[in-house]
BALOBA-1460 file (C-alpha; in Angstrom, 3 decimals):
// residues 175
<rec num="1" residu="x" x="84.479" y="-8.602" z="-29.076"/>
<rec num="2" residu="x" x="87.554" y="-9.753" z="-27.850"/>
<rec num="3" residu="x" x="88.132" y="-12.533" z="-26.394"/>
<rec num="4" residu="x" x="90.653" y="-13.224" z="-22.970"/>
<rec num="5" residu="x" x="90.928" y="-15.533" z="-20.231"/>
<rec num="6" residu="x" x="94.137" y="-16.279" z="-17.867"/>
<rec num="7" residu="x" x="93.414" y="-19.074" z="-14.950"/>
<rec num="8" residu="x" x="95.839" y="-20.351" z="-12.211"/>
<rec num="9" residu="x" x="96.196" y="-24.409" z="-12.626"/>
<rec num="10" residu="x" x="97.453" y="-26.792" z="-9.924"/>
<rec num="11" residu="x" x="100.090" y="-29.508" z="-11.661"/>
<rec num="12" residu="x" x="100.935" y="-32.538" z="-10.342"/>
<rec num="13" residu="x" x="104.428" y="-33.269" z="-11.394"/>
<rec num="14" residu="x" x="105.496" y="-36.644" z="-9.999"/>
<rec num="15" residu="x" x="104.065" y="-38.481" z="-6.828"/>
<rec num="16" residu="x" x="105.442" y="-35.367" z="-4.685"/>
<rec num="17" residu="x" x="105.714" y="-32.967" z="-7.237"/>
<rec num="18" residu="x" x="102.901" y="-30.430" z="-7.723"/>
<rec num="19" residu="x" x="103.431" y="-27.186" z="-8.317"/>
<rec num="20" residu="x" x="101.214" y="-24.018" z="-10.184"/>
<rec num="21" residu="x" x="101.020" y="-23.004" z="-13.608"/>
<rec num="22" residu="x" x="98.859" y="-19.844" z="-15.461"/>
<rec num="23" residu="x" x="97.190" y="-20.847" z="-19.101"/>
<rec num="24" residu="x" x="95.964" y="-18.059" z="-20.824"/>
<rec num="25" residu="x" x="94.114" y="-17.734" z="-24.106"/>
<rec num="26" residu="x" x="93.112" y="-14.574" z="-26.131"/>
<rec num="27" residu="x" x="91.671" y="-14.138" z="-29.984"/>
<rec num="28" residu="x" x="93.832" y="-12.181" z="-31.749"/>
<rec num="29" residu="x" x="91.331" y="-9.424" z="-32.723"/>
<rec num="30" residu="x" x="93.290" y="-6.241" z="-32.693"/>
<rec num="31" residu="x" x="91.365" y="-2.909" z="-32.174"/>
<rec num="32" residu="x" x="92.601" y="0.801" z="-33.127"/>
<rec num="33" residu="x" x="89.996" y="3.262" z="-33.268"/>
<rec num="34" residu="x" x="86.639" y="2.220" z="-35.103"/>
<rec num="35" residu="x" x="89.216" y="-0.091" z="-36.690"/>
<rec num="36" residu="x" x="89.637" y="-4.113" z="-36.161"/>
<rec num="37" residu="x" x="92.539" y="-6.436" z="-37.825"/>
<rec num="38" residu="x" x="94.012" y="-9.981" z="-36.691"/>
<rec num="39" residu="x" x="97.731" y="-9.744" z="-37.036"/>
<rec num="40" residu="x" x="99.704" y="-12.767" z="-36.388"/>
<rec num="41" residu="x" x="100.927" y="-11.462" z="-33.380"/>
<rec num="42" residu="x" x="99.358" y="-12.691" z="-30.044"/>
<rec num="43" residu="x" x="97.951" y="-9.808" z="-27.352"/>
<rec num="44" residu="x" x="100.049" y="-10.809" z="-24.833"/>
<rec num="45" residu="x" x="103.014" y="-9.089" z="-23.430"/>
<rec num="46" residu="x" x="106.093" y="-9.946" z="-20.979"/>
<rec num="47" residu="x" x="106.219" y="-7.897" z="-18.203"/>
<rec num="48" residu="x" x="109.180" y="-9.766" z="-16.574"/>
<rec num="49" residu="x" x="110.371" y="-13.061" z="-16.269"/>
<rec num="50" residu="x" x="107.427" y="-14.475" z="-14.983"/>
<rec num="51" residu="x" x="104.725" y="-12.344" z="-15.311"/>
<rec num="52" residu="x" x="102.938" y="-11.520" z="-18.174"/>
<rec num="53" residu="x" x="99.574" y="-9.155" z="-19.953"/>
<rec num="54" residu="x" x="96.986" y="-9.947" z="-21.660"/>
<rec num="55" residu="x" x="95.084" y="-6.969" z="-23.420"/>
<rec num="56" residu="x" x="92.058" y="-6.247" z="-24.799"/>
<rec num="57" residu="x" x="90.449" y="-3.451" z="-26.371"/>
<rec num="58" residu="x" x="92.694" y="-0.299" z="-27.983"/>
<rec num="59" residu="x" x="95.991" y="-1.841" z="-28.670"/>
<rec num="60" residu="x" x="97.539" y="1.943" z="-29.238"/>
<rec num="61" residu="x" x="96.339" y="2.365" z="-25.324"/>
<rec num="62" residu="x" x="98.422" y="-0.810" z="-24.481"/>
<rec num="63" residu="x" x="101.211" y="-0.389" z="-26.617"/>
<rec num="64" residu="x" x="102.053" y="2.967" z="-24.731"/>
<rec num="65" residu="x" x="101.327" y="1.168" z="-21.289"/>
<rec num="66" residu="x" x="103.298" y="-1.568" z="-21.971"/>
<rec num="67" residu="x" x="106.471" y="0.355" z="-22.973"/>
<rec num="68" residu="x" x="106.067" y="2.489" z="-19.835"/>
<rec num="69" residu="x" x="105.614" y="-0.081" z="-17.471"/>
<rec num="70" residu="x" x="108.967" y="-2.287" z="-19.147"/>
<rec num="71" residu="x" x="110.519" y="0.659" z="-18.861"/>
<rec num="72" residu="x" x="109.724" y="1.292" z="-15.027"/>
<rec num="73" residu="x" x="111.067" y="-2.239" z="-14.198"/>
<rec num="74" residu="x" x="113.765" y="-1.421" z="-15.979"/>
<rec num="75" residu="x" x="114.931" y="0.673" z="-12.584"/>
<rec num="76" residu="x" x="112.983" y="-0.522" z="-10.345"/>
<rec num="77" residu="x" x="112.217" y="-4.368" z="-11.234"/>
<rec num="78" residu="x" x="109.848" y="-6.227" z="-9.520"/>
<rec num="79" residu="x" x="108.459" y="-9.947" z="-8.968"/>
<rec num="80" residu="x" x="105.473" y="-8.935" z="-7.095"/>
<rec num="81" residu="x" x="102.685" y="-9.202" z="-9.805"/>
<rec num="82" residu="x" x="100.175" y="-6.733" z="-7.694"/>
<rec num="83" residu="x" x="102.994" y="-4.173" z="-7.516"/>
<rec num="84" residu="x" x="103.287" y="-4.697" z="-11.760"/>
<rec num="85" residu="x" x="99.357" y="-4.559" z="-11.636"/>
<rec num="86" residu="x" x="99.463" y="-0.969" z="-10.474"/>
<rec num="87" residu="x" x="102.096" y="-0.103" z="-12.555"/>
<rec num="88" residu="x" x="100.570" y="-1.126" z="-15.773"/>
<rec num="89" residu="x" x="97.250" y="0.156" z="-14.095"/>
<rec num="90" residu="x" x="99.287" y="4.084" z="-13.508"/>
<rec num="91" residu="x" x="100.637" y="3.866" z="-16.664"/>
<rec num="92" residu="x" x="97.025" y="2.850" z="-18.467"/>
<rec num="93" residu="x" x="95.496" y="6.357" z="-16.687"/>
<rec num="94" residu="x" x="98.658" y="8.025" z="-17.651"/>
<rec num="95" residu="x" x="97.466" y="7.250" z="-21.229"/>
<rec num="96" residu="x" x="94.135" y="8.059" z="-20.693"/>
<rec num="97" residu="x" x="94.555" y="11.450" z="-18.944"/>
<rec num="98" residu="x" x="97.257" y="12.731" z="-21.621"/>
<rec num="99" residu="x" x="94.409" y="11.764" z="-24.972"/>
<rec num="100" residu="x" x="91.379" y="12.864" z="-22.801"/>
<rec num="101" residu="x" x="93.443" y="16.541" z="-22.201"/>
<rec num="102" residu="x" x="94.417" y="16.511" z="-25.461"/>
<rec num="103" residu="x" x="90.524" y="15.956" z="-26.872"/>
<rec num="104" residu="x" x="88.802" y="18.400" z="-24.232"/>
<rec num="105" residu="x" x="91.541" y="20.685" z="-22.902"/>
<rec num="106" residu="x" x="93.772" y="21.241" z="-26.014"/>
<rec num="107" residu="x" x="90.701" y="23.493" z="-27.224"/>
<rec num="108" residu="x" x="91.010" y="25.906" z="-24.962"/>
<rec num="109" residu="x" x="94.888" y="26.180" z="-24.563"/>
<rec num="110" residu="x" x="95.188" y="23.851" z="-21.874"/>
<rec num="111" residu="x" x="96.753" y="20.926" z="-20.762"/>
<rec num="112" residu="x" x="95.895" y="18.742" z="-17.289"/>
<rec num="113" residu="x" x="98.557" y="20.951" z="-15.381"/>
<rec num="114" residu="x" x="97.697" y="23.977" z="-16.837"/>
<rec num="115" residu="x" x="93.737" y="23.476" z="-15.936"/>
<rec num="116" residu="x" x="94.168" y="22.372" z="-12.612"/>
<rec num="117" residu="x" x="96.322" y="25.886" z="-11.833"/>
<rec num="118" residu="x" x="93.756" y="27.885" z="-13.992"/>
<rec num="119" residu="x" x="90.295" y="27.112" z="-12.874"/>
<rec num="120" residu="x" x="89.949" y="29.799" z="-10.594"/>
<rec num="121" residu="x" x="90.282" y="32.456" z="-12.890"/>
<rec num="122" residu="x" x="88.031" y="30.528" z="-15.032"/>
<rec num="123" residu="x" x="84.264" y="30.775" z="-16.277"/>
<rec num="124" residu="x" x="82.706" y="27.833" z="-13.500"/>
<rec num="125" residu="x" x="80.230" y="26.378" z="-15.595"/>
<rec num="126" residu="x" x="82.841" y="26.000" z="-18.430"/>
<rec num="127" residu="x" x="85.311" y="24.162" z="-15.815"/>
<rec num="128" residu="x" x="82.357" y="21.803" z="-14.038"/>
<rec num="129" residu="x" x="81.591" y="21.056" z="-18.144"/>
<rec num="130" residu="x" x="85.667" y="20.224" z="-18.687"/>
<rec num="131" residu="x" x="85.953" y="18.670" z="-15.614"/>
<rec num="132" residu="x" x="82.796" y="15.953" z="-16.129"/>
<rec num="133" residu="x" x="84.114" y="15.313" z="-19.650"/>
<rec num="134" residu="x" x="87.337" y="14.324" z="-18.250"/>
<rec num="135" residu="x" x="86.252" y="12.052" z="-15.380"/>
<rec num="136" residu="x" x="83.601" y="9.939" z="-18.199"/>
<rec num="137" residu="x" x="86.578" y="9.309" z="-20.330"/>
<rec num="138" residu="x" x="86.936" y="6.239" z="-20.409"/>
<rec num="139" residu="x" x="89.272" y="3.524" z="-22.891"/>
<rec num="140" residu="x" x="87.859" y="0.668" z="-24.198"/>
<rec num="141" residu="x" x="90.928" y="-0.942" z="-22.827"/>
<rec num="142" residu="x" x="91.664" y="-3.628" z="-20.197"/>
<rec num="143" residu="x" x="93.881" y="-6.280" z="-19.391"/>
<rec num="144" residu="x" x="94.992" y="-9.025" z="-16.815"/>
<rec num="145" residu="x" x="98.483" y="-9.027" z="-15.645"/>
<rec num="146" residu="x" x="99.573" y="-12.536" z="-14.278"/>
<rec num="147" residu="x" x="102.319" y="-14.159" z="-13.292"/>
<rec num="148" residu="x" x="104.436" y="-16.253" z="-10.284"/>
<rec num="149" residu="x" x="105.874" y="-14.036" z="-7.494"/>
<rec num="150" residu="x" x="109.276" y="-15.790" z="-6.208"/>
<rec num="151" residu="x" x="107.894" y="-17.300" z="-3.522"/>
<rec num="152" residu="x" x="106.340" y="-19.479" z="-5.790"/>
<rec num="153" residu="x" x="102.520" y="-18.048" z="-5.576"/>
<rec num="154" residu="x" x="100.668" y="-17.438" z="-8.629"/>
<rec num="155" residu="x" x="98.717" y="-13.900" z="-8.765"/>
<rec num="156" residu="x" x="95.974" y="-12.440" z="-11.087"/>
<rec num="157" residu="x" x="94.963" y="-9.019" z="-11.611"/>
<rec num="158" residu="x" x="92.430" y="-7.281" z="-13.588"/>
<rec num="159" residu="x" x="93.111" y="-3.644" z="-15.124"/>
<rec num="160" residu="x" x="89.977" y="-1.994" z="-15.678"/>
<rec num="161" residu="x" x="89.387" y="0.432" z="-18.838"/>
<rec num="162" residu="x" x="89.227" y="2.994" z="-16.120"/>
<rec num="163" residu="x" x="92.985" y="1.683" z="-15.019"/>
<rec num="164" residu="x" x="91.670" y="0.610" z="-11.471"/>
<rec num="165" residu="x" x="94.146" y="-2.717" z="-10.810"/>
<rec num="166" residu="x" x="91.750" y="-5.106" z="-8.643"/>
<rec num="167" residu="x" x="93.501" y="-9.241" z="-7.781"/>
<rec num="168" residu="x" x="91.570" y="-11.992" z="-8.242"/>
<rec num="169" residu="x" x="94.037" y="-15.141" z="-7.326"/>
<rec num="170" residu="x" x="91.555" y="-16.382" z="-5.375"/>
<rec num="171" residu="x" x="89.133" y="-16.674" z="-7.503"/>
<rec num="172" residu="x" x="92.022" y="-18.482" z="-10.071"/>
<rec num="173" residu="x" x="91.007" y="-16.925" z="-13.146"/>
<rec num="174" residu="x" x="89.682" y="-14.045" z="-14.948"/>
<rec num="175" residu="x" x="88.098" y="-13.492" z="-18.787"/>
């Protein structure tokens, strides 16, 4: 079971000087299949200058979410950490869609363009089948993406293993 928690902290400076800080923590329990290791490296990732992931579950999942979404800021950079949230959130189903075609589609000479245009001429029951193994795919994968937006604000967002980005600043923390 891994292990992850991120929290938004109030710091008082000086006499006038407060300002916010995010703490996170995470085991380093790395998963890859029915496989588990603990590398030295830590699960967390930069996702700009001040915003950062945590992950947990499939690191292979991450690793191709996290190179997708550094490479979208790359041309279009952003401080907003929601914004980054549903990036890292598109690129997570991204992931999932392109291993779940290739496990149920690739069978049957398709791919998730190539079913969507093909259904009609195909056998119903064998689409509706297809089509429900597709939508209960699901990653054991998640993460929080948290950071400090320019203005100053801290944010925190969960990334389900279905890649649904939800915030939960107000709440100040998530595990």
């Amino acid at each position: 079971m891994t292990v992850g928690i991120v929290a938004i902290c109030r710091l008082q400076y000086g006499a006038k000087d407060t300002g916010f800080a995010i703490i996170g923590a995470s085991d380093r329990m790395l998963t890859n299949g029915d496989v588990q290791f603990e590398p030295p490296q830590m699960k967390f990732g930069a996702l700009g200058k001040r915003i950062t992931v945590v992950t947990a579950g499939e690191v292979h999942i991450h690793t191709e979410a996290l190179r997708a979404t550094q490479r979208d800021l790359l041309t279009n950079s952003s401080d907003d950490v929601n914004n980054v949230a549903e990036i890292y959130a598109a690129n997570m189903r991204a992931v999932t869609l392109r291993l779940s075609a290739q496990r149920y589609l690739a069978p049957h000479g398709l791919d998730e363009v190539s079913f969507l245009s093909a259904q009609r001429g195909m056998n119903q029951q064998l689409v509706m089948q297809l089509t429900e193994k597709m939508e209960r795919c699901d990653t054991d994968a998640e993460a929080i993406i948290a950071g400090i937006d320019n203005k100053g604000v801290p944010q925190l967002c969960y990334i389900s293993p279905r890649g649904i980005a939800t915030c939960h600043s107000d709440e100040g923390f998530r595990a």
